[in-house]
N, CA and C of each residue as an Amber inpcrd file, in Angstrom:
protein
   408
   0.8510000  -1.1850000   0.0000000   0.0000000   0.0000000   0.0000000
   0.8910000   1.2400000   0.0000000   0.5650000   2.3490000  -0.7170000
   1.4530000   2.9830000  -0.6970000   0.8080000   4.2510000  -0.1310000
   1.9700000   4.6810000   0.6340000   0.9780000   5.7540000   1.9110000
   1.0530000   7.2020000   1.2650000  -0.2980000   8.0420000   2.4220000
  -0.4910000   9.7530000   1.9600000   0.9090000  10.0280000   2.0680000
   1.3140000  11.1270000   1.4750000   2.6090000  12.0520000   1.5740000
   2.3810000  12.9390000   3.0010000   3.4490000  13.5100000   3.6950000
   3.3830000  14.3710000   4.3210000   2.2670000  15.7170000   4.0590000
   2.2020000  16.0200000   2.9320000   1.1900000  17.4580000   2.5210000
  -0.5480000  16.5660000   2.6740000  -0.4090000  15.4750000   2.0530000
  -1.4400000  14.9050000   2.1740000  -2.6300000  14.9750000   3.5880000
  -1.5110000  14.2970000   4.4440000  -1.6340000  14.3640000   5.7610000
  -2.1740000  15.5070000   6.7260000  -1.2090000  16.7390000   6.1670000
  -1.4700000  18.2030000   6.6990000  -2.8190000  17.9840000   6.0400000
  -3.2260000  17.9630000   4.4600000  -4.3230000  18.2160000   4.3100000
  -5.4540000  17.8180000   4.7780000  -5.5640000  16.3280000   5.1440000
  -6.4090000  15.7710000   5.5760000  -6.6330000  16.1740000   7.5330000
  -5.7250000  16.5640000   8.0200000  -6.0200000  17.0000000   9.2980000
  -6.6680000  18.3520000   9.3050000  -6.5900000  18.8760000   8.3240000
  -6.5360000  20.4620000   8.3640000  -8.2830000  20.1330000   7.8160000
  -8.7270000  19.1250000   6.6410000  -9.6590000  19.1420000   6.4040000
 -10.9200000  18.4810000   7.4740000  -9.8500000  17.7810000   8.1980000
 -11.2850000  17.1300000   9.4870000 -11.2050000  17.7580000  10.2800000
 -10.6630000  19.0490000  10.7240000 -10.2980000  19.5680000  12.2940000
 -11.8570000  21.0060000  11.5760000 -11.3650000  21.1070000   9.6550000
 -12.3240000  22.2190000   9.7960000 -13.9770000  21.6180000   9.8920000
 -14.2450000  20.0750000   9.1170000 -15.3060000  19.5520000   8.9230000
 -15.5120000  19.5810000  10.5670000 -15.0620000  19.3950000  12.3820000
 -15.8960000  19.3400000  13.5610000 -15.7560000  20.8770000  13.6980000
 -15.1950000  21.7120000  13.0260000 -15.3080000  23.3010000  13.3350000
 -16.9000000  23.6480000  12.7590000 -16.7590000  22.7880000  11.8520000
 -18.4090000  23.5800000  10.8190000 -19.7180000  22.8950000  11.3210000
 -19.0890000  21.4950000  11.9190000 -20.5450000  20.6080000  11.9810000
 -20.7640000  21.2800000  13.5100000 -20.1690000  21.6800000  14.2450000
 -20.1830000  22.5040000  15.7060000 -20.8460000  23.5600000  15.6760000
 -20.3510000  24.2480000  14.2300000 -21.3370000  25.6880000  13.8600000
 -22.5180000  25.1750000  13.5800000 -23.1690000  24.2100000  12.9650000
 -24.5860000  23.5000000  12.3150000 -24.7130000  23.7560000  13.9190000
 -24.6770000  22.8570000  15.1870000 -25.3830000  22.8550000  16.0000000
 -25.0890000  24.4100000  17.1520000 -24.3070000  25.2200000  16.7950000
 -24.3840000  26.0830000  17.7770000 -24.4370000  27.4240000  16.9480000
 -23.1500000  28.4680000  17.1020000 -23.3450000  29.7550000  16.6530000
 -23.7510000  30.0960000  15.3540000 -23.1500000  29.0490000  14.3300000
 -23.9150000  29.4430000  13.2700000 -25.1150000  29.1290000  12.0880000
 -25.9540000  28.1010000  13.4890000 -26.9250000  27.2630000  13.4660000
 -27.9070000  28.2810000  11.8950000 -28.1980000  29.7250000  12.4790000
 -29.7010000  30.0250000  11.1260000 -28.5630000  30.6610000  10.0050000
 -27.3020000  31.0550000  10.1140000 -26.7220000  30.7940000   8.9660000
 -26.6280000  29.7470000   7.8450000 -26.5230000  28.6830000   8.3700000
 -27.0000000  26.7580000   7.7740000 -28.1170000  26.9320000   6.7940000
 -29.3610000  27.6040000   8.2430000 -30.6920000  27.5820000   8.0990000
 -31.1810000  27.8600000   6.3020000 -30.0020000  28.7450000   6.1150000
 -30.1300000  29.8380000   4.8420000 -29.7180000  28.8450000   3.7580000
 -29.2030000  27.8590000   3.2280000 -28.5860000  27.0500000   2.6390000
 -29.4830000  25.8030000   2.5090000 -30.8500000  25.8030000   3.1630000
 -31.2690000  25.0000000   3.4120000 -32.3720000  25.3060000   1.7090000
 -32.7950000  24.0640000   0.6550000 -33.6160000  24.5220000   0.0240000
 -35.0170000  24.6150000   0.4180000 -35.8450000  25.5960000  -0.1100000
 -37.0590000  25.6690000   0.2220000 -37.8960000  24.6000000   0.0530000
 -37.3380000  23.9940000  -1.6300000 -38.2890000  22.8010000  -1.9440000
 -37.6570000  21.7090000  -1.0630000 -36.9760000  21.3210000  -0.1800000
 -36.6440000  20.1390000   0.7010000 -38.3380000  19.9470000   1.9490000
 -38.2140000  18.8740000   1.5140000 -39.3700000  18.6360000   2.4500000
 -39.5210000  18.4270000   4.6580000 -38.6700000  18.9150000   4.3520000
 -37.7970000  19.3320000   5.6900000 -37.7820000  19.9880000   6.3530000
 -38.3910000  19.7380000   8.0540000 -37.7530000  20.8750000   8.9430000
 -36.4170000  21.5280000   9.2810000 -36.0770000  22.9330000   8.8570000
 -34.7160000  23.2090000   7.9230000 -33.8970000  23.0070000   9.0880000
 -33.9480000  23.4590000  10.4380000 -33.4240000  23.3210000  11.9340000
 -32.9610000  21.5260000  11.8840000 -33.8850000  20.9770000  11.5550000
 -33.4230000  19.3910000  11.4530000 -32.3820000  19.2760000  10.5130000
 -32.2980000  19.7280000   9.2630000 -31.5890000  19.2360000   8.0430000
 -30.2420000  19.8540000   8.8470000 -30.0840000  21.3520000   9.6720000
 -28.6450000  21.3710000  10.1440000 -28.8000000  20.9970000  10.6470000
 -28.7160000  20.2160000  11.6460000 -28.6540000  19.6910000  12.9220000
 -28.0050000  17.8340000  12.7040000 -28.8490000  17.2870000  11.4560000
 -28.4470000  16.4080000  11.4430000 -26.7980000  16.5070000  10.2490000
 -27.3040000  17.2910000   9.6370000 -25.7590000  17.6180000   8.5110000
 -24.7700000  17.7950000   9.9610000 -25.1870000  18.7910000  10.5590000
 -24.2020000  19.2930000  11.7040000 -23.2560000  18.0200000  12.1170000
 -24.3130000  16.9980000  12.6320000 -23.9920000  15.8330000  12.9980000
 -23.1330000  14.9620000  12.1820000 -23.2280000  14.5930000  10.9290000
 -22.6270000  13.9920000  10.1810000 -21.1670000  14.6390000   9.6190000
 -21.1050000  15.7250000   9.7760000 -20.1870000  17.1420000   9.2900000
 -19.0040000  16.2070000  10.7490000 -19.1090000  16.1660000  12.1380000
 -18.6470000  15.8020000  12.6840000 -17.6540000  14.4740000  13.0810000
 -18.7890000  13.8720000  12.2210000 -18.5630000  12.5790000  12.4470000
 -17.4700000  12.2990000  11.4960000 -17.6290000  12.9120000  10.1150000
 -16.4710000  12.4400000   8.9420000 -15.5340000  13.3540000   9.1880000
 -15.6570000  14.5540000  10.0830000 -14.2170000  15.0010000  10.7400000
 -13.8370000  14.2350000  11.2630000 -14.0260000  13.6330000  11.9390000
 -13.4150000  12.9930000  13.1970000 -12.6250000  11.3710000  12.8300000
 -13.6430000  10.8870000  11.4930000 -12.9970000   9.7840000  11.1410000
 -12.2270000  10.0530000  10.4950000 -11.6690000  11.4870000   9.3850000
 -10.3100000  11.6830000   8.8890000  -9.5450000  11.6960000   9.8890000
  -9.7120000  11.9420000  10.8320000  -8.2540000  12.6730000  11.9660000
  -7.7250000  11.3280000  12.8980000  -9.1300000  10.1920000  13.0120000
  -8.9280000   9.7390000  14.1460000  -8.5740000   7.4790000  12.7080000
  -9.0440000   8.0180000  12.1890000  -8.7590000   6.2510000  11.2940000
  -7.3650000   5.9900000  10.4010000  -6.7840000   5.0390000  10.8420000
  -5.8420000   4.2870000   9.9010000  -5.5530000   4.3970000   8.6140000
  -4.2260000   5.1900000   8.4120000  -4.2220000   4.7970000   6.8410000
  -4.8270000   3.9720000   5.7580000  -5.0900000   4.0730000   4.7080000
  -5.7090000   2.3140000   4.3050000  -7.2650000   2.9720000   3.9640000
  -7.4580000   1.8760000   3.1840000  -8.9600000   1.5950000   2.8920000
 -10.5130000   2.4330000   3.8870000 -10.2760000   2.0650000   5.4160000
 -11.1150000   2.7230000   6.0780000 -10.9880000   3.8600000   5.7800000
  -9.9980000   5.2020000   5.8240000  -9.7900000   6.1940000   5.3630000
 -10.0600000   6.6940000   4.0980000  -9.6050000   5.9410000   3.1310000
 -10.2430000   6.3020000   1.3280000 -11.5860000   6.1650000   1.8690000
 -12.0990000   5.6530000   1.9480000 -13.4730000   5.2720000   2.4070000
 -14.2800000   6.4400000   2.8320000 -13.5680000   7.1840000   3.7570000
 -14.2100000   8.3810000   4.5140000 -14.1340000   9.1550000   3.7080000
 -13.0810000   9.2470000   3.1190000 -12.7730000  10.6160000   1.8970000
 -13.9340000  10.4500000   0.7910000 -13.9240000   8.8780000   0.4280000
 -15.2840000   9.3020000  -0.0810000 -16.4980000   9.5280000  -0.0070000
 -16.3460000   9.2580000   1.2740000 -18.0630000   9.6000000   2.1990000
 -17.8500000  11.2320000   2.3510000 -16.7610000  11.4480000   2.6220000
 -16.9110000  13.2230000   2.3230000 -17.4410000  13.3120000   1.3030000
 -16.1700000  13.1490000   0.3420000 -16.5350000  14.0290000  -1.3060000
 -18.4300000  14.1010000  -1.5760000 -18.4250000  12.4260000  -1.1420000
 -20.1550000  12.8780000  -1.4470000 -20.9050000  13.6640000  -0.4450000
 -20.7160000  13.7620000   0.4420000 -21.7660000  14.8410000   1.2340000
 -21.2370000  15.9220000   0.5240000 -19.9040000  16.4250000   0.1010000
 -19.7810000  17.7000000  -0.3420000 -20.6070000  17.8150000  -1.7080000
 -20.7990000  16.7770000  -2.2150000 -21.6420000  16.9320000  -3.4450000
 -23.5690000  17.1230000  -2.9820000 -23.3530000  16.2290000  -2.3810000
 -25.2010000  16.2260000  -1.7740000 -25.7700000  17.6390000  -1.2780000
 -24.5820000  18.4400000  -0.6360000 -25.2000000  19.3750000  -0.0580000
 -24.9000000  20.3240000  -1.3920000 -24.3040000  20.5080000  -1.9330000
 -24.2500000  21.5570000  -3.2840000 -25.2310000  22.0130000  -3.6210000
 -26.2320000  21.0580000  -3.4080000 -27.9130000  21.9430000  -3.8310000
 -28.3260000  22.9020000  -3.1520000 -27.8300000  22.6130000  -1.5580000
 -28.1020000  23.5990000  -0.8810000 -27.2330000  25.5360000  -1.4370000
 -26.3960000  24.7980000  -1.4210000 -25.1820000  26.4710000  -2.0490000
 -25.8590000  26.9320000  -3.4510000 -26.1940000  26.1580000  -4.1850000
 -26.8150000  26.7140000  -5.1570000 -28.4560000  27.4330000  -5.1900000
 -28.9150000  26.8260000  -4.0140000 -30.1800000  27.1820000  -3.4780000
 -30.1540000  28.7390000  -2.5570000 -28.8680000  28.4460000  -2.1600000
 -29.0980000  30.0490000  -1.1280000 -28.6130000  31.1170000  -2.4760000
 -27.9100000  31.1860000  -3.6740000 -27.4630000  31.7650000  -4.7390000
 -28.5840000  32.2900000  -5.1070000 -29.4010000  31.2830000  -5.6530000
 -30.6600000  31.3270000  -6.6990000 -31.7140000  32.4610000  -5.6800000
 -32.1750000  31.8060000  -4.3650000 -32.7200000  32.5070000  -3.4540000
 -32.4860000  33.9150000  -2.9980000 -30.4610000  34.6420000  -3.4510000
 -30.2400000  35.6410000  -3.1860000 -30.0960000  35.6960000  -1.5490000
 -30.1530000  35.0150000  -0.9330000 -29.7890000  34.3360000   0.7180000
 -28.5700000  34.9930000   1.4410000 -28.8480000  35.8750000   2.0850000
 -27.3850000  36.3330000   2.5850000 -27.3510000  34.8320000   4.0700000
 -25.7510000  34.8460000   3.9600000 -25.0400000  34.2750000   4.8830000
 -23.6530000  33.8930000   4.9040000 -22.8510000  33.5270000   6.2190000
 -21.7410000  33.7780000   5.7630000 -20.8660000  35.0230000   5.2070000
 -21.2500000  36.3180000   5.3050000 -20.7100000  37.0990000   4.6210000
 -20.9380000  37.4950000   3.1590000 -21.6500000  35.8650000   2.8660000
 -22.1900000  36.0980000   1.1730000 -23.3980000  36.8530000   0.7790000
 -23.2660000  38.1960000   0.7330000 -24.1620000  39.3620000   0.8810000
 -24.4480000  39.8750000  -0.8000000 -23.7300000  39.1730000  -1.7000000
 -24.1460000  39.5630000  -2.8950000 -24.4010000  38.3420000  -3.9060000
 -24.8990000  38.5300000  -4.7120000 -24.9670000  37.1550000  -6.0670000
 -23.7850000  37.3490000  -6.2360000 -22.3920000  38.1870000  -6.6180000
 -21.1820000  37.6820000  -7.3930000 -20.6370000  36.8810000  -6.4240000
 -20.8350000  37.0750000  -4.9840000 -20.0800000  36.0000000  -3.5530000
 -20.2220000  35.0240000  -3.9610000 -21.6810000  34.7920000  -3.8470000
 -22.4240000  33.2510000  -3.7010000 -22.2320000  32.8300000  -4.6420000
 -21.8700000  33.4570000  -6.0810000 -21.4710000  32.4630000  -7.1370000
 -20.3640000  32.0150000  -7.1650000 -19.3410000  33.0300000  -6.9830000
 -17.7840000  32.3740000  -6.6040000 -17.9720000  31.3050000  -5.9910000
 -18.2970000  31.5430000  -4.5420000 -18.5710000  30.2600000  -3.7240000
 -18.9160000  28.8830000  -4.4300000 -19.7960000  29.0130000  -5.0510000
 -19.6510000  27.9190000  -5.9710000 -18.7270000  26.7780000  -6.3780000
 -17.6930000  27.5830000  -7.1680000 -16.7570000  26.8250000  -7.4740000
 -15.7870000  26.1330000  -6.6580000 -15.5740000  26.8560000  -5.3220000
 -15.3590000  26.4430000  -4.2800000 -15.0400000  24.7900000  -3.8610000
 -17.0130000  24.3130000  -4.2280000 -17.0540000  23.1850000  -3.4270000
 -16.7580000  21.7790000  -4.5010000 -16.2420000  21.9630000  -5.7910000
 -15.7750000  21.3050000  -6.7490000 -14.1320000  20.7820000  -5.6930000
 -13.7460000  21.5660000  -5.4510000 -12.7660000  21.6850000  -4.6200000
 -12.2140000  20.9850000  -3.7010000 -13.5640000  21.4420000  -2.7670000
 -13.6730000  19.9710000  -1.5060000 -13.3360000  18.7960000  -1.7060000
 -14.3970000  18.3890000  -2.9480000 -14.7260000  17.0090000  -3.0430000
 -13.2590000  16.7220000  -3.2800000 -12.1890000  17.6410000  -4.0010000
 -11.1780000  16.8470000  -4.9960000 -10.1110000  17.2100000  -3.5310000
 -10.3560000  18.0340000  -2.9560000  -9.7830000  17.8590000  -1.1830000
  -9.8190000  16.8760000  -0.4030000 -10.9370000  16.1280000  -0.4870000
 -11.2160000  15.1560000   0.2940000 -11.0320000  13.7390000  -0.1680000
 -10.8420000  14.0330000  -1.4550000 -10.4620000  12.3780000  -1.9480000
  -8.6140000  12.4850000  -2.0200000  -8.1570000  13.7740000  -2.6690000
  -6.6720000  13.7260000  -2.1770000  -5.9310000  13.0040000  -0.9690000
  -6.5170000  14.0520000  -0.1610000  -5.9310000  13.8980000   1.2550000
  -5.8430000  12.5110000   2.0540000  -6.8820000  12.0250000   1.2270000
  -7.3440000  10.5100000   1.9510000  -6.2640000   9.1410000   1.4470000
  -6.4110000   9.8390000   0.3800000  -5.9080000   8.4270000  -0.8560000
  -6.2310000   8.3230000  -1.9810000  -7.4210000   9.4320000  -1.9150000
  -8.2690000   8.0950000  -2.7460000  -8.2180000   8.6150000  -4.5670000
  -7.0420000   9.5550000  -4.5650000  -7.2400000   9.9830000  -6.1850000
  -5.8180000   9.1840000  -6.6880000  -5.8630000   8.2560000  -7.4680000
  -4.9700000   7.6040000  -8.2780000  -3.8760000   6.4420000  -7.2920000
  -5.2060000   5.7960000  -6.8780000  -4.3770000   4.6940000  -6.1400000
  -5.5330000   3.6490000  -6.1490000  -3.9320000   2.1800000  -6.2670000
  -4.9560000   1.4350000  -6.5170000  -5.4780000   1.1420000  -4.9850000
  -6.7700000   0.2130000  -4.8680000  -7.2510000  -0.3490000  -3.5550000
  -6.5120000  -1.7410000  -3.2960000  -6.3680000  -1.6100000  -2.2060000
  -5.7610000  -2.2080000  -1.0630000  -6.3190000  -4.0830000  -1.0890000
């Protein structure tokens, strides 16, 4: 098996220490900021949808920082990448909506932002392993 690199590593700590920084914000200070990201058409009590993202936001922090090189880890990275994809509707939903939060007080923010979360996903499969290696 051939292991993350040192930068890898930084990245992947740096990326789960921020995923229990954000899922902490879902359940505390920046709980109706979330709120805003939430789509209208979701059939959902929006307080629930953060609360449980909050929750899960935590949890795949915690398994980058705290699991074994190896397979369990690619694994998480790709359980990130996809929540970073699942929730995208939401970022595109507070855009479309014109939604201030976060600081994102204009349509040119919230569109930048955008491109952003293409990013993540290719953050979270890096850091892990999981871009151009074979499985274990």
């Amino acid at each position: 098996m051939r292991r993350t690199t040192p930068l890898q590593q930084l990245g992947r700590i740096l990326l789960g220490t921020a995923m229990i920084f954000a899922g902490t914000g879902h359940l505390t200070f920046a709980r109706q900021d979330f709120q805003a990201q939430v789509p209208d058409a979701l059939p959902l009590d929006k307080d629930f949808v953060v609360l449980a993202s909050g929750l899960v936001e935590i949890g795949l922090g915690a398994a980058l920082l705290a699991l074994p090189e190896g397979q369990p880890r690619r694994t998480f990275g790709q359980l990130l990448a996809a929540f970073f994809v699942a929730v995208f509707p939401g970022n595109i939903a507070q855009y479309l909506g014109h939604k201030d939060a976060f600081g994102l007080d204009t349509d040119q923010k919230r569109l930048i932002r955008l491109f952003f979360q293409p990013l993540l996903v290719l953050w979270a499969l890096w850091s892990t392993g999981s871009l151009g290696r074979k499985r274990d």
